[in-house]
C-alpha positions as CSV (number, residue, x, y, z in Angstrom):
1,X,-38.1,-34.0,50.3
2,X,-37.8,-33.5,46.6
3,X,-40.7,-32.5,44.3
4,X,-40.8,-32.5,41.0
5,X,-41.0,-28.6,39.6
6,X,-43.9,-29.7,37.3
7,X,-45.6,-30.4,40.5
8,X,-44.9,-27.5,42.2
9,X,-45.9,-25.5,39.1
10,X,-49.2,-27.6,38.9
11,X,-50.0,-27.4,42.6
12,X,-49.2,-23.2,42.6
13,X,-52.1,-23.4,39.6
14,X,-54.6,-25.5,41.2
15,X,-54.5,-23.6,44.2
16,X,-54.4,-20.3,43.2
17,X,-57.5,-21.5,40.6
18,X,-59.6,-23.3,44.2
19,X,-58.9,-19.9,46.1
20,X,-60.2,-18.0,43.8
21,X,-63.2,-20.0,43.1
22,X,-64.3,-20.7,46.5
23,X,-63.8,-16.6,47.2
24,X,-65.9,-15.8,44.3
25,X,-68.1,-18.8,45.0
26,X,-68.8,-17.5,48.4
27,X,-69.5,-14.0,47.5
28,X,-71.4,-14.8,44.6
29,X,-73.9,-17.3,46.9
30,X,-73.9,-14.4,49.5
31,X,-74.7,-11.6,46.9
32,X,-77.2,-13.7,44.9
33,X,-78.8,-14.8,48.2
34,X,-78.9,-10.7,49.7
35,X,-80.5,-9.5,46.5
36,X,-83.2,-12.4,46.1
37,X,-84.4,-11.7,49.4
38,X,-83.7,-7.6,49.4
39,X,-86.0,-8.0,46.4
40,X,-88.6,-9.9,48.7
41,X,-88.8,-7.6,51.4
42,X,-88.8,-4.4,49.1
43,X,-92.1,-6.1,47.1
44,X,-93.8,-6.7,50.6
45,X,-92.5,-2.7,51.0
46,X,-94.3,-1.8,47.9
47,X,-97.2,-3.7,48.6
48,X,-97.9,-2.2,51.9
49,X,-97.3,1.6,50.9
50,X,-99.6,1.3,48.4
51,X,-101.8,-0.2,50.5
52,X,-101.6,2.7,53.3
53,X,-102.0,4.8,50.0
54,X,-105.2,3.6,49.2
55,X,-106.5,2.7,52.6
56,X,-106.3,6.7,53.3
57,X,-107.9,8.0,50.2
58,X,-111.7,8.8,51.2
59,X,-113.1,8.2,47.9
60,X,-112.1,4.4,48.7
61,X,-114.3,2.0,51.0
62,X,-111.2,0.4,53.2
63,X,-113.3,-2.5,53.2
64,X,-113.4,-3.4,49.7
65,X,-109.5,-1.8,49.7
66,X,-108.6,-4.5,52.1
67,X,-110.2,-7.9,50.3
68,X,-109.2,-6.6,47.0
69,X,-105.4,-6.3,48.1
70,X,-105.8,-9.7,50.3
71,X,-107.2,-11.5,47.4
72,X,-104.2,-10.3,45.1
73,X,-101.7,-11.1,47.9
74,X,-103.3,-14.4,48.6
75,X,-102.5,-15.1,45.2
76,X,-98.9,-14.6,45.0
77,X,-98.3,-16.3,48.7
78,X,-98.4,-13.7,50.7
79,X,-100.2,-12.7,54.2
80,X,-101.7,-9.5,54.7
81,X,-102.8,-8.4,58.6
82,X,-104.2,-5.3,60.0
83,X,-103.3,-4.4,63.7
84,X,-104.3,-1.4,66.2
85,X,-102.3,0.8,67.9
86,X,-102.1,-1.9,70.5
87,X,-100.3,-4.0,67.8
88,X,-103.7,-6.5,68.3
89,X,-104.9,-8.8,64.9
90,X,-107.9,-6.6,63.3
91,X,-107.8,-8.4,60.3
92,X,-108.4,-10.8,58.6
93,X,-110.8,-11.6,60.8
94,X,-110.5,-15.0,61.5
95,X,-107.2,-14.6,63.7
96,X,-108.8,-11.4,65.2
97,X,-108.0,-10.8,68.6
98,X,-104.6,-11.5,69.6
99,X,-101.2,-9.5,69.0
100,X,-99.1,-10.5,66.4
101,X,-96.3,-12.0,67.3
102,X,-93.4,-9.0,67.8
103,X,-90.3,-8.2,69.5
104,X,-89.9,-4.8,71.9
105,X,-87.3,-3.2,69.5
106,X,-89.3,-3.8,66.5
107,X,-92.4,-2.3,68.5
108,X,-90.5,0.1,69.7
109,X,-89.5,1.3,65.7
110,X,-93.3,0.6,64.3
111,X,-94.4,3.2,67.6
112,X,-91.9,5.9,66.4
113,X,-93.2,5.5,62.8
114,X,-90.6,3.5,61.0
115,X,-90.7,0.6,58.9
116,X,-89.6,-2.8,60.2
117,X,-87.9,-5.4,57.8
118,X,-86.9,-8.5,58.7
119,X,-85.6,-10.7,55.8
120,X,-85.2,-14.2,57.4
121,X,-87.7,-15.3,60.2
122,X,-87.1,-18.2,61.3
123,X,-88.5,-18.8,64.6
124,X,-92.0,-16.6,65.4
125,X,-94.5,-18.7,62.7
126,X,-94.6,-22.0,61.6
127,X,-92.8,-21.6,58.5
128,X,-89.6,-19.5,57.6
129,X,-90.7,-15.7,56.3
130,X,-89.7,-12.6,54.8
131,X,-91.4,-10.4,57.0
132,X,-92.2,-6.3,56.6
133,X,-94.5,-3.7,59.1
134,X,-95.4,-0.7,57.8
135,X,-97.1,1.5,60.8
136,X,-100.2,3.5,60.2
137,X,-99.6,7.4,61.8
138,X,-102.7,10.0,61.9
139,X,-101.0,13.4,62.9
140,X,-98.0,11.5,64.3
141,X,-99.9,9.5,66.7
142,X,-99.9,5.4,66.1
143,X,-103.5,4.3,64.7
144,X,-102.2,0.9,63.5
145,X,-100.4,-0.5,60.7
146,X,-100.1,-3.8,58.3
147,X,-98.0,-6.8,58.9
148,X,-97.0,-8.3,55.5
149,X,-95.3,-12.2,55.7
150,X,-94.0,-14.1,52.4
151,X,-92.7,-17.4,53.2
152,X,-89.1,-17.5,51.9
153,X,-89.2,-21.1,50.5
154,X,-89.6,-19.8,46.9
155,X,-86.9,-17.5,47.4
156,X,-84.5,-20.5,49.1
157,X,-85.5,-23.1,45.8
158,X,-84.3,-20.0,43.4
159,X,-81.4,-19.4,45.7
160,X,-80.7,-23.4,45.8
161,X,-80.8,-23.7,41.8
162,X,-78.8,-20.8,41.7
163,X,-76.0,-22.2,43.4
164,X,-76.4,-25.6,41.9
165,X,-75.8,-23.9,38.4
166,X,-73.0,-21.9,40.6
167,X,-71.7,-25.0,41.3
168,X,-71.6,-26.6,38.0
169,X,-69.9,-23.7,36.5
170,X,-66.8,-24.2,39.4
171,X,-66.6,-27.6,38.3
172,X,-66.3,-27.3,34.6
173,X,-63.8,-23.7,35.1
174,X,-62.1,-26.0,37.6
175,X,-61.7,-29.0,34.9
176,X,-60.9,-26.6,32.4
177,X,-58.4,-24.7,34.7
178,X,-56.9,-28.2,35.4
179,X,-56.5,-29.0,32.1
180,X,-54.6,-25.2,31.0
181,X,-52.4,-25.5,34.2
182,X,-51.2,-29.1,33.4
183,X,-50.3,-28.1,30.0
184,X,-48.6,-25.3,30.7
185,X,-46.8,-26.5,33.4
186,X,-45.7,-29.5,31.3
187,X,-45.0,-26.9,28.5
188,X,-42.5,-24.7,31.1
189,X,-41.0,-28.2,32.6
190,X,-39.7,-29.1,29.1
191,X,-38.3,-26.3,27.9
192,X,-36.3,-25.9,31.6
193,X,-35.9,-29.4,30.9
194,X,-34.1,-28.3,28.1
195,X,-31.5,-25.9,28.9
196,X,-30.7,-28.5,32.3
197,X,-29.6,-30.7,29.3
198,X,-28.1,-28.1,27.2
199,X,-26.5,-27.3,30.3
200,X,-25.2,-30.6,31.2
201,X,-24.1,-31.4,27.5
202,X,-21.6,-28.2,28.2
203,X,-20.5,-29.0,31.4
204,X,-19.0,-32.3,29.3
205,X,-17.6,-30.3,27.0
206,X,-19.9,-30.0,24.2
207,X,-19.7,-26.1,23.3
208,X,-21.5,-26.7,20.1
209,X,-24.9,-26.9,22.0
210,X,-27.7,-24.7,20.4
211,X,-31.4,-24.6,22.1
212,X,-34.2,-22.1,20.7
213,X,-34.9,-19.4,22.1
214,X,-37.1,-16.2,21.8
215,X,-38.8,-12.7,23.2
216,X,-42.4,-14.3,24.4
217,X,-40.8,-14.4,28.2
218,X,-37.4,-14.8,31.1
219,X,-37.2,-18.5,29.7
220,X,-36.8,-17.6,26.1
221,X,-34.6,-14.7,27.2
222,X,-32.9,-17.2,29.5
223,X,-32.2,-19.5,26.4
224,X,-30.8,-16.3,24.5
225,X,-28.8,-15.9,27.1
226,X,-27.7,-19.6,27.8
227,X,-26.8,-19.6,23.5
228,X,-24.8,-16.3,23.9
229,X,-22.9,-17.8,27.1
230,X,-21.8,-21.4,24.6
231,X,-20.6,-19.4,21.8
232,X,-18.5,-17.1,24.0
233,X,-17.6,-20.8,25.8
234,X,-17.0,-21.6,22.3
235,X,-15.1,-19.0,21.6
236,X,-12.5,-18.6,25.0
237,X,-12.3,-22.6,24.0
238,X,-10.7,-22.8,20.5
239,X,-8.8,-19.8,21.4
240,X,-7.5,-21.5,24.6
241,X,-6.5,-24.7,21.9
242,X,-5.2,-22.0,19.5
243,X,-2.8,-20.2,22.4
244,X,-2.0,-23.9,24.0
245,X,-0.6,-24.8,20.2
246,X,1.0,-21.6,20.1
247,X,2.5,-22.5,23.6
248,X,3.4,-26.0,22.7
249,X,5.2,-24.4,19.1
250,X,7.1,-21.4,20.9
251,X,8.2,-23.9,23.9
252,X,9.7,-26.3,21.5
253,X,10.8,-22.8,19.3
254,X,12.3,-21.9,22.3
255,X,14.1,-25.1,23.4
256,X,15.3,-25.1,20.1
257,X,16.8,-21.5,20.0
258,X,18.2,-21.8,23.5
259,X,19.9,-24.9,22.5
260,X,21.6,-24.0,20.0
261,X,23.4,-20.5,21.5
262,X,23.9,-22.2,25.1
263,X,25.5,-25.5,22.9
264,X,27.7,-22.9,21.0
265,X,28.7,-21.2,23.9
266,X,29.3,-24.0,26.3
267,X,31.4,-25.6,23.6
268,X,33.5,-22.3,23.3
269,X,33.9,-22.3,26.8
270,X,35.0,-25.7,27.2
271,X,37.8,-24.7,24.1
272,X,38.8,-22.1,26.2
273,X,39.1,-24.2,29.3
274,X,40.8,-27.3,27.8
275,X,43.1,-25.1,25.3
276,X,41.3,-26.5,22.9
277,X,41.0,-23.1,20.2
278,X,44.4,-21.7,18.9
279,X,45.5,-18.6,19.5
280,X,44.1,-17.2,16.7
281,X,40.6,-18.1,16.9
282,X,40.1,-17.3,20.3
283,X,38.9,-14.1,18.9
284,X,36.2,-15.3,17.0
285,X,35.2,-17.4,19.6
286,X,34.8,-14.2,22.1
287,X,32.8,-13.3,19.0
288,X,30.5,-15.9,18.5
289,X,29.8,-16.2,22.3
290,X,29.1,-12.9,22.9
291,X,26.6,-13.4,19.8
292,X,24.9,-16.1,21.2
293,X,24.6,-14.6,24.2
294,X,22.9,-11.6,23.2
295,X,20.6,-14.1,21.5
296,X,19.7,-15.0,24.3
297,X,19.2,-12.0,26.6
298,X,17.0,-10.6,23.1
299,X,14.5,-13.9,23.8
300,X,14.2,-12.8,27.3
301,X,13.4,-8.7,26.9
302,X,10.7,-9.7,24.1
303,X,8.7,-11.8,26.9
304,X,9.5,-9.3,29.6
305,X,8.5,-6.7,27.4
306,X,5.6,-8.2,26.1
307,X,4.3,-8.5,29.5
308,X,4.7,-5.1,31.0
309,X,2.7,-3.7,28.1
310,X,0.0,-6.0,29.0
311,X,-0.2,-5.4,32.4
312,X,0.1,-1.8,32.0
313,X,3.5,-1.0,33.5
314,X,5.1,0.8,30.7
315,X,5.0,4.7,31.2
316,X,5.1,6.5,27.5
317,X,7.0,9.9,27.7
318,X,5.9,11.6,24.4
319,X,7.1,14.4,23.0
320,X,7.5,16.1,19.3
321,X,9.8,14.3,16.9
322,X,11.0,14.5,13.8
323,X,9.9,11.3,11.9
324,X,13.1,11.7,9.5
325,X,15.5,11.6,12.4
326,X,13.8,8.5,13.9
327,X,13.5,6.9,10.1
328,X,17.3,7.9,9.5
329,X,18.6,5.9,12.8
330,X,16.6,2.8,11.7
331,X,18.5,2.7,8.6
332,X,21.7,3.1,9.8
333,X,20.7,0.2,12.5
334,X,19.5,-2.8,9.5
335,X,21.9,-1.5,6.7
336,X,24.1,-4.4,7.4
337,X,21.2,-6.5,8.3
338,X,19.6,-5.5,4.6
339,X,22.5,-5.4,3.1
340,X,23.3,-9.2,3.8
341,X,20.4,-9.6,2.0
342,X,21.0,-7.9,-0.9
343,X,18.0,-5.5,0.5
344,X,17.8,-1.5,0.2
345,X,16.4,0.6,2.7
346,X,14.6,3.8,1.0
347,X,13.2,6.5,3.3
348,X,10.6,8.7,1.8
349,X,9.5,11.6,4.4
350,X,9.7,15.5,4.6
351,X,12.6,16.7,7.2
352,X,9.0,18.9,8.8
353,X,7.2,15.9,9.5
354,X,6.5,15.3,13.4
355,X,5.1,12.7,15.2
356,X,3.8,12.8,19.1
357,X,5.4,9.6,20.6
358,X,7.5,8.0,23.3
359,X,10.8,8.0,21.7
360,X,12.4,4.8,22.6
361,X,9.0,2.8,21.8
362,X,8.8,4.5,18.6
363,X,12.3,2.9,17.8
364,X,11.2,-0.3,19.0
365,X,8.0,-0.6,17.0
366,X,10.1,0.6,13.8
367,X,12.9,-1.6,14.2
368,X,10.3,-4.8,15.0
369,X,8.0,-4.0,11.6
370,X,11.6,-3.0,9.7
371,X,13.5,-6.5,10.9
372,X,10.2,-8.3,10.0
373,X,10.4,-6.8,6.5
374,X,14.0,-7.3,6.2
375,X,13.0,-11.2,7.6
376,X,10.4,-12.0,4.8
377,X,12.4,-10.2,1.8
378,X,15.1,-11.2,-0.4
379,X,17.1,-9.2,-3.2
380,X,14.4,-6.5,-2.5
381,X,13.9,-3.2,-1.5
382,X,11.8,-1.5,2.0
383,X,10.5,1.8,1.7
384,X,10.4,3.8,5.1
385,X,7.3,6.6,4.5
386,X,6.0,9.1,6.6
387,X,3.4,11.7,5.8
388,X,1.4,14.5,8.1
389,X,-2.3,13.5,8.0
390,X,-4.7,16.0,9.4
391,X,-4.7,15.0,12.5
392,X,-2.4,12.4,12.8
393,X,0.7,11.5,11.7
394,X,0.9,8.7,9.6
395,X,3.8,6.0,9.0
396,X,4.5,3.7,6.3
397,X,7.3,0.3,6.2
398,X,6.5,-1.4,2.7
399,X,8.8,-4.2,1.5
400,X,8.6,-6.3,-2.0
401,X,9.1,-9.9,0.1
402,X,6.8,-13.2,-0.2
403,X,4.3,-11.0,1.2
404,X,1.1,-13.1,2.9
405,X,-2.6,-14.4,2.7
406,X,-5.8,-13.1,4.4
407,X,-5.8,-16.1,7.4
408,X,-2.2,-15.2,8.0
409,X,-2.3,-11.4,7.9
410,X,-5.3,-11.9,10.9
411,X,-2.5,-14.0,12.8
412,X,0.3,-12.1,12.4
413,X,-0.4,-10.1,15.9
414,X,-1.1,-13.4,18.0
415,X,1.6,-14.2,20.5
416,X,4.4,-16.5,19.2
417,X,2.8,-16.9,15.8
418,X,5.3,-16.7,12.9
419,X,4.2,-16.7,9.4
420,X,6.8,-18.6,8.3
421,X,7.2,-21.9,10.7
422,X,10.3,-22.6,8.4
423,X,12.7,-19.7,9.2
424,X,13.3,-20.1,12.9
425,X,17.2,-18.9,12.9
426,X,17.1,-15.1,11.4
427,X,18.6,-13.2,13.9
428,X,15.6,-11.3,14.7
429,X,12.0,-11.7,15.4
430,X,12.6,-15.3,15.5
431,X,10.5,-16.0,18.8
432,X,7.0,-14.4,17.3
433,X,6.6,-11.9,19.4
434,X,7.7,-8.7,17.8
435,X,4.5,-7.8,15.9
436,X,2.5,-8.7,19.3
437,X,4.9,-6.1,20.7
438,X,4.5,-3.9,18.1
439,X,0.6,-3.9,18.4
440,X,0.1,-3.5,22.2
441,X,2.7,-0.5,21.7
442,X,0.6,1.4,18.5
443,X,-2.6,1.1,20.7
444,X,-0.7,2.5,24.3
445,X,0.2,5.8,22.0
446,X,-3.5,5.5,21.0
447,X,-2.9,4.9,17.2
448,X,-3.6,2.5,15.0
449,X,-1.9,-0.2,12.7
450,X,-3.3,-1.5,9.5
451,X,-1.1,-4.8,7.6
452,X,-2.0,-5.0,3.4
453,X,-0.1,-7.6,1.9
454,X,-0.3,-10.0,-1.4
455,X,1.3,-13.2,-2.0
456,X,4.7,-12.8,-3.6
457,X,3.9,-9.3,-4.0
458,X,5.1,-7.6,-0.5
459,X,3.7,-6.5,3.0
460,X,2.7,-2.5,3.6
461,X,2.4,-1.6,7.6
462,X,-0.1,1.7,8.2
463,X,0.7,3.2,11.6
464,X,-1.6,6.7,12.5
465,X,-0.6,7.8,15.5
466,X,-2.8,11.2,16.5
467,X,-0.4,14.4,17.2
């Protein structure tokens, strides 16, 4: 069976609202009706000590003692009886004789000189009394004592309108209490109410869903935390659009790229096969095949590489190097590639100048940043710089090429970006992964890499890498 939260909210209120009412009700009525009558019984107390008090002073005639205090008694509804030792009526005089009506135990208390207090009497006289005997000792020894009786009806009307007003107040706190638990309950409902459609909206699609929130309690913070999940939704979203275009560019890149060499090379082949190429340019063929090829196998160690950083299995051996070695055999690798270009490689570093790295990455992240440079730069020059820092050694590839904007400098390390969609058939870093290489590399030797670059102006890579 399904019920409605707002109900269950509204029902948990009510009840917990009638328990309490009824519980304090009850103790209340109980309390109010102990003391109205505790206050009965200790006024007939009072009355009949002082009484006692009087009756025993000698300067006092009990006679006139007894019809002053029966007059004043009378007067505020209350019987006064004298009785012997034998608990028999002594006065007043008109019910003299017999013993007043009185069980054995509360005999047996008046004869050993205690008080006896009953504060409802319902059954011994014709109406229902408070009723208090006070025994009278001379030297220990039971003379008599005084019975006082106060009907209790006064006390039961005062207890009655008590309760009435009792009453009325439970009815208004209970209408009040009605009223504050249905608001609230209808206040809660909504904003849950709320987030379940915020909630469906995402579950759509819709990650642009915003609901308020605060501090006052766990549904505001629930809301704060249901707006933090959607932007992070948000987020993992237009990045999984950004990588899925990526994906969509670098497969078609990629198609394109392995096209081309496997069309050159099956073409050579099928030369070859059908004596189809003259003697003499069976050479160049073995050339451009073997080109192609290593086209190729370059497109397939980027993505393998790529990977194993990412995942952690690439184990860095580092040792001390000397930057100018390292800088000297990049040179001597792009020369020809610069040179093609009308480009010239300048190095700029101290022959002391060490850095702490993995040698063979080191070579890779240089020759990635130095091809990139050489990719982007025409009729230019690329300075190779290293410098010691204090405590870190720092590295420095600056080139004078197109150079790039802000939104494409923050790009530049995404998987299979390029910056240039145009130039897809430069030998090198043509699939877009060399700078995401280059990256994952910088941070696994616990250094960092910093790009500044102007339009037309040229690109400057940072690399600190601590010693």
């Amino acid at each position: 069976m399904k019920i409605k939260y707002i109900y269950q909210q509204f029902l948990s209120h009510i009840s917990i609202i009638v328990v309490a009412f009824l519980i304090l009700s009850l103790l209340f009525a109980h309390y109010v009706e102990n003391l109205v009558y505790q206050n009965k019984v200790e006024e007939l107390v009072s009355y009949g000590q002082n009484l006692l008090k009087d009756f025993q002073d000698p300067r006092m005639d009990q006679e006139d003692v007894l019809l002053q205090y029966h007059n004043v008694l009378v007067g505020r509804n209350i019987h006064l009886s004298i009785f012997d030792e034998n608990g028999m009526i002594l006065f007043p005089r008109e019910q003299l004789g017999p013993r007043f009506k009185i069980t054995e135990a509360e005999w047996d208390k008046i004869t050993k000189g205690k008080t006896v207090i009953v504060k409802q009497d319902l059954k011994r006289f014709d109406q229902d009394v408070s009723l208090v005997a006070l025994p009278y000792l001379v030297d220990d020894i039971l003379v008599g004592g005084i019975l006082l009786t106060s009907p209790i009806s006064g006390s039961r009307e005062m207890i009655s309108q008590i309760n009435q007003f009792l009453w009325y107040t439970v009815l208004i706190a209970f209408g009040v209490s009605f009223l504050l638990s249905w608001v609230l309950s209808r206040i809660h409902v909504n904003r849950i109410k709320r987030i379940q459609e915020a909630t469906s909206l995402v579950s759509a699609g819709d990650y642009t869903v915003n609901i308020n929130s605060s501090n006052f309690d766990e549904i505001g913070e629930l809301a704060q935390d249901f707006n933090k999940m959607v932007e992070k939704l948000n987020a993992s979203n237009e990045e999984i659009e950004s990588l899925e275009n990526r994906r969509r560019q670098f497969m078609a890149d990629v198609s394109h790229e392995l096209r081309t060499p496997l069309t050159t090379i099956s073409g050579v082949i099928e030369g070859f096969r059908n004596n189809m190429i003259a003697e003499e340019e069976k050479e160049k063929g073995i050339n451009l095949v073997s080109k192609e090829t290593k086209r190729l196998i370059r497109l397939v160690n980027e993505n393998l590489d790529y990977e194993k950083i990412r995942s952690n299995q690439v184990k860095l051996i580092k040792e001390h190097i000397e930057l100018y070695e390292v800088l000297e055999i990049i040179k001597e690798q792009l020369d020809i590639l610069a040179e093609e270009k009308n480009i010239e490689l300048i190095i700029d570093v101290d022959k002391d100048v060490m850095v702490h790295a993995d040698y063979d990455r080191l070579v890779q992240i240089m020759i990635n940043i130095t091809t990139n440079s050489i990719q982007f730069t025409e009729s230019g020059a690329i300075w190779l710089r290293g410098k010691q820092g204090k405590n870190e050694t720092i590295i420095e590839i600056e080139d004078t090429g197109i150079g790039m904007d802000p939104e494409q400098i923050e790009k530049i390390w995404r998987r299979f970006y390029k910056a240039d969609i145009s130039r897809t058939s430069t030998p090198y870093g043509e699939f877009g992964l060399g700078l995401s290489i280059v990256k994952q590399l910088v941070h696994l030797h616990h250094g960092e890499i910093e790009v500044t670059s102007e339009p037309n102006k040229g690109t400057k890579f940072t690399i600190k890498i601590p010693l």
